[in-house]
TIRO-2110 file (N, C-alpha, C; in Angstrom, 1 decimal):
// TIRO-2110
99.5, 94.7, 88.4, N, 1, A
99.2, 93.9, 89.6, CA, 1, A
100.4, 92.9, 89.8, C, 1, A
100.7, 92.7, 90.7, N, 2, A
102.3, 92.1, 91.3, CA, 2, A
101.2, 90.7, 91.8, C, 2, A
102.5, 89.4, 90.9, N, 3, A
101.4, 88.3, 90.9, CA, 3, A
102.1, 87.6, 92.3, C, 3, A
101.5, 86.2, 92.9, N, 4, A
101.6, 85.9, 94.0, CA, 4, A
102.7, 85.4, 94.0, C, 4, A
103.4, 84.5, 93.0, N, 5, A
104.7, 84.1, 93.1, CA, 5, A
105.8, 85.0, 93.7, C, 5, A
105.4, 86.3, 93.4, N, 6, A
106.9, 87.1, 93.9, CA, 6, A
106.6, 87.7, 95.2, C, 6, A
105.5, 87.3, 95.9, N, 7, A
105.3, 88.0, 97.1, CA, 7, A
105.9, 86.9, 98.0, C, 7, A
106.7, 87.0, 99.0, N, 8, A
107.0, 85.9, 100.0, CA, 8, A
105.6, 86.0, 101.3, C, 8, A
106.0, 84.4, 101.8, N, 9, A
104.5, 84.8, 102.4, CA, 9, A
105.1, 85.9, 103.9, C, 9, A
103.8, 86.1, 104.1, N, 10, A
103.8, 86.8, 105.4, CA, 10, A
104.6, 86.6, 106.8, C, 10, A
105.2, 85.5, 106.9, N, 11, A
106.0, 84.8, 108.1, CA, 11, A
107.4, 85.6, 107.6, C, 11, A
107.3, 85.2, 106.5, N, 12, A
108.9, 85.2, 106.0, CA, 12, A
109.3, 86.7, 106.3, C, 12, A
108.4, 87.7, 105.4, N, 13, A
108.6, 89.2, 105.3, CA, 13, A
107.4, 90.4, 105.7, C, 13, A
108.0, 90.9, 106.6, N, 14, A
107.2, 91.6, 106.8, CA, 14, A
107.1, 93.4, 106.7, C, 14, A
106.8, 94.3, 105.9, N, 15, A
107.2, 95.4, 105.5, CA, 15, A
106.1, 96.2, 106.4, C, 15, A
107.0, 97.9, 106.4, N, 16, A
106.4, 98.5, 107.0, CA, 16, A
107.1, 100.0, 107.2, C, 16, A
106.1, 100.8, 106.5, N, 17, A
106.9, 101.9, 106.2, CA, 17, A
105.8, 103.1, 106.8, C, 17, A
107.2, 104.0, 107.2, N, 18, A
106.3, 104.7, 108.6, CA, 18, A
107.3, 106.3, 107.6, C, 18, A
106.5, 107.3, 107.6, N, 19, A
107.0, 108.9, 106.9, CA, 19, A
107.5, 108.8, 108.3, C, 19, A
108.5, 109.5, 108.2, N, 20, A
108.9, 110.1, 109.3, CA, 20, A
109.4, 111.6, 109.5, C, 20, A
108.5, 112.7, 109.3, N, 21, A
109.3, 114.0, 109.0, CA, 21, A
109.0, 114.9, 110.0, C, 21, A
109.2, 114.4, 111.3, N, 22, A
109.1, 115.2, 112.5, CA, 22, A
107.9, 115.6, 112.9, C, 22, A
107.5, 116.6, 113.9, N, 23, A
106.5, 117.5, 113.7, CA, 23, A
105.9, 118.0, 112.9, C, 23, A
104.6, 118.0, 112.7, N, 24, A
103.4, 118.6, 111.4, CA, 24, A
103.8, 120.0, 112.0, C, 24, A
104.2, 120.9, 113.2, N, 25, A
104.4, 121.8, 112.8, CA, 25, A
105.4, 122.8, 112.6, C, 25, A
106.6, 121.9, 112.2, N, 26, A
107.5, 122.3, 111.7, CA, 26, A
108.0, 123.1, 110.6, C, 26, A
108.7, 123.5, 110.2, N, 27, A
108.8, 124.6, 108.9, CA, 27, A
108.7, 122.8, 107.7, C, 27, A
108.2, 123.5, 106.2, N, 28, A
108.0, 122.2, 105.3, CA, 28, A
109.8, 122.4, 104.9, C, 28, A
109.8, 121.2, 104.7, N, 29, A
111.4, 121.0, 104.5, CA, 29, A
111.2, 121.7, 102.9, C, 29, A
112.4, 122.3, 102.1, N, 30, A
112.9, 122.7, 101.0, CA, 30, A
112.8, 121.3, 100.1, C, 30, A
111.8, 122.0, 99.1, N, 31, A
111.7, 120.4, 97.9, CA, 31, A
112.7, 120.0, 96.9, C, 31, A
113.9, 120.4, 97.6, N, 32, A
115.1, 120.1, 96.9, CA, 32, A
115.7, 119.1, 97.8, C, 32, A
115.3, 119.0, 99.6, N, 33, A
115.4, 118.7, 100.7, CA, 33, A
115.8, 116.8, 99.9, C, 33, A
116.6, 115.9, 100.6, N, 34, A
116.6, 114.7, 100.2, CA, 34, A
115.7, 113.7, 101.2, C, 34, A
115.6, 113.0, 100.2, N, 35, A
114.3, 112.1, 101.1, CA, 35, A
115.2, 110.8, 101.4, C, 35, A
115.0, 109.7, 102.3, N, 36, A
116.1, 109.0, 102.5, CA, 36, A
114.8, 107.9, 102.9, C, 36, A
115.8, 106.3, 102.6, N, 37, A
114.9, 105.1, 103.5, CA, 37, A
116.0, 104.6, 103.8, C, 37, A
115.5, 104.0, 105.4, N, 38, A
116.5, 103.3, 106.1, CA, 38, A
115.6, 101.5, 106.5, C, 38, A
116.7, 100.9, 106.0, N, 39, A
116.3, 99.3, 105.6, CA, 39, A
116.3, 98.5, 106.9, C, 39, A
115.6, 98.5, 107.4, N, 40, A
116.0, 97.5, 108.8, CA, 40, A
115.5, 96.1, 108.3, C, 40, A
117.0, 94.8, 108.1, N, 41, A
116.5, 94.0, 107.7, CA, 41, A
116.5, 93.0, 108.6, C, 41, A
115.5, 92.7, 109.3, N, 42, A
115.6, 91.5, 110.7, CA, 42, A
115.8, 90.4, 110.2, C, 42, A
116.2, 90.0, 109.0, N, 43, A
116.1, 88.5, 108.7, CA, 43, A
117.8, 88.2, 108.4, C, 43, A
118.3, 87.0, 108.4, N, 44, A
119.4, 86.5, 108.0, CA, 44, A
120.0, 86.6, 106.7, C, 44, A
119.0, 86.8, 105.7, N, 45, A
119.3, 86.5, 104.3, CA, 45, A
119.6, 88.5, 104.0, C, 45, A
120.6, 88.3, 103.4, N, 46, A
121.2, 89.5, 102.6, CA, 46, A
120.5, 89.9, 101.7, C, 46, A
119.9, 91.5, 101.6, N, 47, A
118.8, 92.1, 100.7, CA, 47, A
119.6, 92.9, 99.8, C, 47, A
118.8, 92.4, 98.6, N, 48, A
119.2, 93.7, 97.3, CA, 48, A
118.2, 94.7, 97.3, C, 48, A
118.0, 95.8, 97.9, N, 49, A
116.7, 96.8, 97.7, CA, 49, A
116.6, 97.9, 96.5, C, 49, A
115.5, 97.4, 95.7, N, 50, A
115.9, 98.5, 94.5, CA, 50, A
114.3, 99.5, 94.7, C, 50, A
114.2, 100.5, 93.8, N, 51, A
113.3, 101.4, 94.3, CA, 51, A
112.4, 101.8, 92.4, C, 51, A
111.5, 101.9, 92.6, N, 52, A
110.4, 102.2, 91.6, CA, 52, A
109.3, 103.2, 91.6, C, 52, A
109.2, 104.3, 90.9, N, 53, A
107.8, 104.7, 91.0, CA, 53, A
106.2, 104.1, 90.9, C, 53, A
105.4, 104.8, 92.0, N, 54, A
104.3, 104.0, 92.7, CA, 54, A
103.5, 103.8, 91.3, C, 54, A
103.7, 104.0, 90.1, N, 55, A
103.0, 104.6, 88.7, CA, 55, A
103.8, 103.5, 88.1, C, 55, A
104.2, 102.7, 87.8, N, 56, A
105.2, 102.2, 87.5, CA, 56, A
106.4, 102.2, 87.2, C, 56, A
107.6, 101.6, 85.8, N, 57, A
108.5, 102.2, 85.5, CA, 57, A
109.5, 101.5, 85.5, C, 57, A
110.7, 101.7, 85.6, N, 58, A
111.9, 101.2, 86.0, CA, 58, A
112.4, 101.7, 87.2, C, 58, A
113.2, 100.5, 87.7, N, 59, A
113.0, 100.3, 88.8, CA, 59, A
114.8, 100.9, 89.4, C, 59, A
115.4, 101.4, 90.5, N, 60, A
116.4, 101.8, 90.7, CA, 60, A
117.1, 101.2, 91.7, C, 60, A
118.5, 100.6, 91.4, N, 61, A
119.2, 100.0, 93.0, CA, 61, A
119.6, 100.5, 93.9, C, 61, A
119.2, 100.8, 94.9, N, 62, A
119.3, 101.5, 96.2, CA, 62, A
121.0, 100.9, 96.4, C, 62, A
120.8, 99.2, 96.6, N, 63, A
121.8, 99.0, 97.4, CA, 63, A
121.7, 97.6, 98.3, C, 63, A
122.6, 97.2, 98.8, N, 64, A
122.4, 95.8, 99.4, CA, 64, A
122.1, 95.8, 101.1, C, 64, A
121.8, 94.9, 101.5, N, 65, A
121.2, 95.0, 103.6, CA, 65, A
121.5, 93.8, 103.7, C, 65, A
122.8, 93.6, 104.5, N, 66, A
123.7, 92.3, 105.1, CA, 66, A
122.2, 92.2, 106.1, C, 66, A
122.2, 90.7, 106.6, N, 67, A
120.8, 90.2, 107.4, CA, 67, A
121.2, 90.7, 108.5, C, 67, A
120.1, 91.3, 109.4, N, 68, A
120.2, 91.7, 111.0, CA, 68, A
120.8, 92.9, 111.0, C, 68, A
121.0, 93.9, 109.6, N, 69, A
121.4, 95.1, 110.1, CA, 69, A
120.9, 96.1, 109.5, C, 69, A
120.7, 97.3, 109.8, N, 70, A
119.9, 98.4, 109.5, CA, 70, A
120.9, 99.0, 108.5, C, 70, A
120.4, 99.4, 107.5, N, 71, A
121.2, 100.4, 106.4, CA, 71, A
120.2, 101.7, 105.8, C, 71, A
120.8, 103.0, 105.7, N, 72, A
120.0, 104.0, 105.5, CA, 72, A
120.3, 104.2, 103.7, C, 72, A
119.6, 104.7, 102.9, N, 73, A
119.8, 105.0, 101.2, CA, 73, A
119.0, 106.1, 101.4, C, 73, A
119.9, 107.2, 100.5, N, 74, A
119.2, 108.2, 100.1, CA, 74, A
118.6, 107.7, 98.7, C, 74, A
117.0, 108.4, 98.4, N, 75, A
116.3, 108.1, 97.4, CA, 75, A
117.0, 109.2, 96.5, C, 75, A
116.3, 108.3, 95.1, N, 76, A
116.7, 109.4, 93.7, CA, 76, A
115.9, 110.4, 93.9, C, 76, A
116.7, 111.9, 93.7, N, 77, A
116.0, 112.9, 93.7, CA, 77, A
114.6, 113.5, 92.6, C, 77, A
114.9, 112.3, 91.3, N, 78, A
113.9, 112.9, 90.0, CA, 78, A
112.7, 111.6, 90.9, C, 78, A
113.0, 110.8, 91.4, N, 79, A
111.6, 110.0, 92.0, CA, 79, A
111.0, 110.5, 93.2, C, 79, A
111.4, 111.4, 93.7, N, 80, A
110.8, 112.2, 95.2, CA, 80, A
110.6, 113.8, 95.1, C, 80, A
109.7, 114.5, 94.6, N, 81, A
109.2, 115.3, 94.0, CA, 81, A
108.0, 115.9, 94.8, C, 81, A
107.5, 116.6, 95.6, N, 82, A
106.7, 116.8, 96.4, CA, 82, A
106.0, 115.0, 97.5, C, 82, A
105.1, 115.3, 97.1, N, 83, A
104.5, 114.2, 97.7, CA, 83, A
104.6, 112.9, 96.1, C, 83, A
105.2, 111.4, 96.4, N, 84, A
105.2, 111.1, 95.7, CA, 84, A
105.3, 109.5, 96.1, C, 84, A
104.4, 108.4, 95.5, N, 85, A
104.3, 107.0, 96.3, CA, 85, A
105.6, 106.5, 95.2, C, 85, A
106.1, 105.6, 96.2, N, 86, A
107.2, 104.9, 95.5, CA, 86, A
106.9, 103.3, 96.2, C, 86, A
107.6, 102.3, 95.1, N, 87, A
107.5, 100.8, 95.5, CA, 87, A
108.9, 100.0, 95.3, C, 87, A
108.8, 99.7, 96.8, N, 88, A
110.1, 99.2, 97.0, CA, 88, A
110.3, 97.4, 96.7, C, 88, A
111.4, 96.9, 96.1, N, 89, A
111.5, 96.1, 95.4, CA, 89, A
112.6, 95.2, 96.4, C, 89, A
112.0, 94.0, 97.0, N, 90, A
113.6, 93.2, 98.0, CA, 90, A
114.1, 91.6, 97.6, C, 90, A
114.8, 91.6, 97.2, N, 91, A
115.2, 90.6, 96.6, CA, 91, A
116.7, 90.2, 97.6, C, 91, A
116.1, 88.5, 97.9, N, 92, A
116.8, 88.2, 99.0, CA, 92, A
117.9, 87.4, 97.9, C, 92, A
119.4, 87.8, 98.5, N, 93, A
120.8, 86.9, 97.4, CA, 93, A
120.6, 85.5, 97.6, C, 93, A
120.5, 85.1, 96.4, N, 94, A
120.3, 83.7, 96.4, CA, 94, A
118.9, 82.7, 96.7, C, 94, A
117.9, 83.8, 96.3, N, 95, A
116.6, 83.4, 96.2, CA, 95, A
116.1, 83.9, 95.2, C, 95, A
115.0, 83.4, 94.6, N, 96, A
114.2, 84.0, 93.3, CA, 96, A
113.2, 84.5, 93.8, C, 96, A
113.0, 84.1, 94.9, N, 97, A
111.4, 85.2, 95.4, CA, 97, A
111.4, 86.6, 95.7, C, 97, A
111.2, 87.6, 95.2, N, 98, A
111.8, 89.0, 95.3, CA, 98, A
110.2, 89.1, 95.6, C, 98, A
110.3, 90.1, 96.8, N, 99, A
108.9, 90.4, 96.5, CA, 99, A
109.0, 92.5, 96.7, C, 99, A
107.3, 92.7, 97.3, N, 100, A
107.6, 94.6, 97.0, CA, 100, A
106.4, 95.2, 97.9, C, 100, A
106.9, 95.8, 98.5, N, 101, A
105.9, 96.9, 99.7, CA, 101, A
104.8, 97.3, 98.9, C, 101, A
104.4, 98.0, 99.7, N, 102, A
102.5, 98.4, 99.2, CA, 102, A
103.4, 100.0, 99.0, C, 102, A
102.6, 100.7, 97.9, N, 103, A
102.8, 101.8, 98.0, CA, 103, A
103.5, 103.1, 99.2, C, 103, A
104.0, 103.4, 98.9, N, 104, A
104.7, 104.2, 100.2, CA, 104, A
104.5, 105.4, 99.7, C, 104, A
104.2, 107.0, 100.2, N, 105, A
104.2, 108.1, 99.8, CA, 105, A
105.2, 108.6, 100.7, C, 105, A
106.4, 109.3, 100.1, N, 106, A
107.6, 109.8, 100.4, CA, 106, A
107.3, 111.4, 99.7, C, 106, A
108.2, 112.2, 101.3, N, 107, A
108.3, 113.5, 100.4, CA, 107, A
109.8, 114.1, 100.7, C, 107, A
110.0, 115.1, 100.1, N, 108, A
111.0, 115.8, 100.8, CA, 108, A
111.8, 115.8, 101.4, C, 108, A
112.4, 115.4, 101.8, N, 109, A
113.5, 115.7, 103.2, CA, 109, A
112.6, 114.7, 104.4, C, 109, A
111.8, 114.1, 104.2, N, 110, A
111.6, 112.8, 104.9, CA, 110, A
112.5, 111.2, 104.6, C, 110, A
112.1, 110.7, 106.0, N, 111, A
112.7, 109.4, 106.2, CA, 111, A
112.2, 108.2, 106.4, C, 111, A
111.7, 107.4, 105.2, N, 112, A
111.1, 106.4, 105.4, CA, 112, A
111.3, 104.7, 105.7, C, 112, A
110.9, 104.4, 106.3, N, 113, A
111.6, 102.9, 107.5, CA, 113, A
110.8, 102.2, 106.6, C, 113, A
111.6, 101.2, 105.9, N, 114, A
111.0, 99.8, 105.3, CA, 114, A
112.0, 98.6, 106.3, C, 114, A
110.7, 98.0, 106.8, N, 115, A
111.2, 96.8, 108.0, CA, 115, A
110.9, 95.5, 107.5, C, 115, A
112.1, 94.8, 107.2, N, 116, A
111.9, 93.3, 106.5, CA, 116, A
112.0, 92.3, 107.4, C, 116, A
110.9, 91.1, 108.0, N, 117, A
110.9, 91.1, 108.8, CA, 117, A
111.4, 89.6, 109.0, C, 117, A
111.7, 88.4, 110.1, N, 118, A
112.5, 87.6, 109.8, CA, 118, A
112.0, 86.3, 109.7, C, 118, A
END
């Protein structure tokens, strides 16, 4: 359980992550297919985003999101494995308050939008 200190409040951040893998009736993408998240960070402060399984674990660094601009990361391929929830970890430079999305289920060759809000 992720304790309250590391959650920023709700004003500050706001997450929000949407599957995005086209049409349900499309062919299923190949589960070798890469699954990607693209970081829209509407806030001023520069994000470190690192990535974790929804199970726990260690946690992996995506990569950084200068404030007010959108950046796409492809996910690790051993963490996106059929259908698989992952938790995203955002830690703003020069703050101690890192906080982390609700479970996300990511598959395949999908594209999931984590929106940090400002």
């Amino acid at each position: 359980m992720l304790k309250s200190r590391h959650i920023l409040p709700a004003a500050l951040l706001t997450l929000l992550a949407i599957g995005c893998g086209g049409s349900r009736t499309e062919a299923t993408p190949s589960p070798d297919a890469e699954a990607t998240v693209r970081v829209e960070n509407q806030s001023t402060l520069t994000m470190t985003i690192y990535v974790r399984p929804g199970a726990g674990g260690s946690r992996f660094r995506l990569g950084t999101v200068n404030g007010l601009e959108t950046t796409p990361f492809k996910l690790p391929s051993n963490m996106v494995r059929g259908a698989t929830d992952l938790v995203f970890e955002i830690d703003p430079l020069g703050n101690a308050r890192n906080s982390f999305s609700e479970r996300i289920t990511a598959r395949p060759g999908e594209e999931v939008v984590l929106r940090i809000g400002p």
